[in-house]
PASEBA-1860 file (N, C-alpha, C; in nm, 3 decimals):
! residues 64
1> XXXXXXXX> 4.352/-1.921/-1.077/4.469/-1.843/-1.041/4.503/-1.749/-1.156 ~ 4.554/-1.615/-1.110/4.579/-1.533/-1.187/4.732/-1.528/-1.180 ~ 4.842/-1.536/-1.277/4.962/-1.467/-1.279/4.933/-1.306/-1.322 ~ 5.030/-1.251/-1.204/5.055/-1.077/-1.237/5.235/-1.056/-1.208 ~ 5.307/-0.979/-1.336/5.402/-0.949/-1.322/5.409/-0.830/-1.324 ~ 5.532/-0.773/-1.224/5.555/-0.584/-1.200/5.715/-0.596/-1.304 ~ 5.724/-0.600/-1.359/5.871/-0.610/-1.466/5.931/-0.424/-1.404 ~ 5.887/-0.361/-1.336/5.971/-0.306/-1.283/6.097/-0.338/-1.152
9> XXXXXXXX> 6.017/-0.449/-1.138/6.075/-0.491/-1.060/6.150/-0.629/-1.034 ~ 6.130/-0.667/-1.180/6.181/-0.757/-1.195/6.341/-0.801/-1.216 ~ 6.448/-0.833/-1.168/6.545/-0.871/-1.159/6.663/-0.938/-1.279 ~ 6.548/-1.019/-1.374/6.609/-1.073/-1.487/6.682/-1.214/-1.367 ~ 6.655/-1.295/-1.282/6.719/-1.410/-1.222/6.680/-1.512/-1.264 ~ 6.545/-1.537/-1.336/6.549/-1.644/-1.411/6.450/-1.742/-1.366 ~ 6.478/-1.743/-1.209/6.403/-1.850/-1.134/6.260/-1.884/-1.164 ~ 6.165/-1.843/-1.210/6.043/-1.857/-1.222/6.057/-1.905/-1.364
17> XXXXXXXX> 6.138/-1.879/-1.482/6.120/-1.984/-1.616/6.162/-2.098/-1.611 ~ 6.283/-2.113/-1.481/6.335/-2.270/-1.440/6.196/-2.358/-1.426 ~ 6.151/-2.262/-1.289/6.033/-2.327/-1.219/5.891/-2.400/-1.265 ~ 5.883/-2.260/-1.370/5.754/-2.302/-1.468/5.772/-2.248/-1.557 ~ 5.855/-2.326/-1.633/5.855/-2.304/-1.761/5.732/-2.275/-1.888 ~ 5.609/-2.360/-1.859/5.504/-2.326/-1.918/5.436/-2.171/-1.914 ~ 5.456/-2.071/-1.782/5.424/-2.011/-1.723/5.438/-1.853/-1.753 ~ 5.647/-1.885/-1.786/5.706/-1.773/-1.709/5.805/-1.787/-1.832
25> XXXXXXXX> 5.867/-1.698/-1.913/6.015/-1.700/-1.970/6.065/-1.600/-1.993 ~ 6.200/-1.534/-2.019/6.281/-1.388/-1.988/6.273/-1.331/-2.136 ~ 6.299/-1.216/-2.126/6.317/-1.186/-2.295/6.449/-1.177/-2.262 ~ 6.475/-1.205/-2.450/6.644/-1.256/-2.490/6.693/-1.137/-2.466 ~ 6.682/-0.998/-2.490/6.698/-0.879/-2.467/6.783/-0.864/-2.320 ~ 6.661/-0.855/-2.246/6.691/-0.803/-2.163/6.703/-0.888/-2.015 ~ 6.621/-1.019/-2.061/6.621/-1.134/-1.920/6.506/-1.098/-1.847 ~ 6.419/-0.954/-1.898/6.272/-0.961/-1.788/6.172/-1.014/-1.816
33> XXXXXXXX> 6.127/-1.074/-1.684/6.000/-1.190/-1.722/5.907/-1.168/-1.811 ~ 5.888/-1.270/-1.866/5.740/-1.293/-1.963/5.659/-1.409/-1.919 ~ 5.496/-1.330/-1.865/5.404/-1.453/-1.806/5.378/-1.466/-1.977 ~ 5.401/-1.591/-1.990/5.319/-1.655/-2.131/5.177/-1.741/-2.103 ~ 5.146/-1.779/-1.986/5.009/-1.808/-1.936/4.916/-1.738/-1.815 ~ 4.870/-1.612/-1.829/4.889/-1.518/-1.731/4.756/-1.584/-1.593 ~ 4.688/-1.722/-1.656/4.603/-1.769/-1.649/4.606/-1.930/-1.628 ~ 4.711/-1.996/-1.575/4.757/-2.108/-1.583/4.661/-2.245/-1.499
41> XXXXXXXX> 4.643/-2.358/-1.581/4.539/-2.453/-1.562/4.624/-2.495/-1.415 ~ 4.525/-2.603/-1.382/4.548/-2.575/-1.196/4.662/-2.728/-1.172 ~ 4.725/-2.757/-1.287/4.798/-2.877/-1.296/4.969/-2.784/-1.251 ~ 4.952/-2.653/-1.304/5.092/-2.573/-1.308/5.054/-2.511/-1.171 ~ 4.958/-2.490/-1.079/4.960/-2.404/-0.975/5.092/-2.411/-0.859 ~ 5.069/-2.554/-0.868/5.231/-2.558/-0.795/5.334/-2.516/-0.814 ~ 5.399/-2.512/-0.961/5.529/-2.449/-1.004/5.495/-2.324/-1.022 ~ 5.419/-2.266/-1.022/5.373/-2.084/-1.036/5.395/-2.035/-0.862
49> XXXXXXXX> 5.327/-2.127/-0.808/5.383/-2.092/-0.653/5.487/-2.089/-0.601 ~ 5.562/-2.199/-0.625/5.714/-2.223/-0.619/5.800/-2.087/-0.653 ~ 5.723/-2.052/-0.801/5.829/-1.934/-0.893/5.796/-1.825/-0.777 ~ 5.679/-1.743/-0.741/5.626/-1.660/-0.698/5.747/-1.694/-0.534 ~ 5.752/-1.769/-0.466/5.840/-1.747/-0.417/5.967/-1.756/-0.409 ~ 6.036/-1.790/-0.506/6.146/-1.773/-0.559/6.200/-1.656/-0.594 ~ 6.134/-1.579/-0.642/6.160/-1.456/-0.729/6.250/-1.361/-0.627 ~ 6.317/-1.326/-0.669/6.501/-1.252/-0.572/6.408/-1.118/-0.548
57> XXXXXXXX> 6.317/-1.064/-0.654/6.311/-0.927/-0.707/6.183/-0.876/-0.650 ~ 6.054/-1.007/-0.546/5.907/-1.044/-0.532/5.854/-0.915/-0.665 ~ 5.879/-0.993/-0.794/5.761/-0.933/-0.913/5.651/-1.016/-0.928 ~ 5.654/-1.113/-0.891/5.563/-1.206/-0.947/5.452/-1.247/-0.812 ~ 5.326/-1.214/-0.833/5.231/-1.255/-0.754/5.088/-1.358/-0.851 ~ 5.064/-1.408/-0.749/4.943/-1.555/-0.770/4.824/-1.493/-0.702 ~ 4.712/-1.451/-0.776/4.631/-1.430/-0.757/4.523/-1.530/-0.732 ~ 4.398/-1.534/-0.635/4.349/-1.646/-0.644/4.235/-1.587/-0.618
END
């Protein structure tokens, strides 16, 4: 699985660093996402999916 973020379109809501925290976290700045594993082992695929549909703003897609 691939994480891809569009930070244009990203919202700053948070939901995806709740979700997967290993994954996903906001900058202090500004609150827009940061994939910190853009490449995540297949133990996190679930909470990357979860985030991906969570997201208020759909920035975040799961590539497979």
């Amino acid at each position: 699985m691939k994480v891809v973020a569009d930070y244009d379109k990203c919202c700053a809501a948070g939901q995806c660093a709740i979700l997967a925290p290993d994954v996903f976290d906001q900058d202090e700045d500004d609150g827009i996402v940061q994939v910190l594993d853009p490449e995540p082992p297949a133990r996190l695929h679930d909470a990357v999916l979860q985030a991906v549909t969570a997201c208020p703003g759909s920035a975040l897609k799961a590539l497979r």
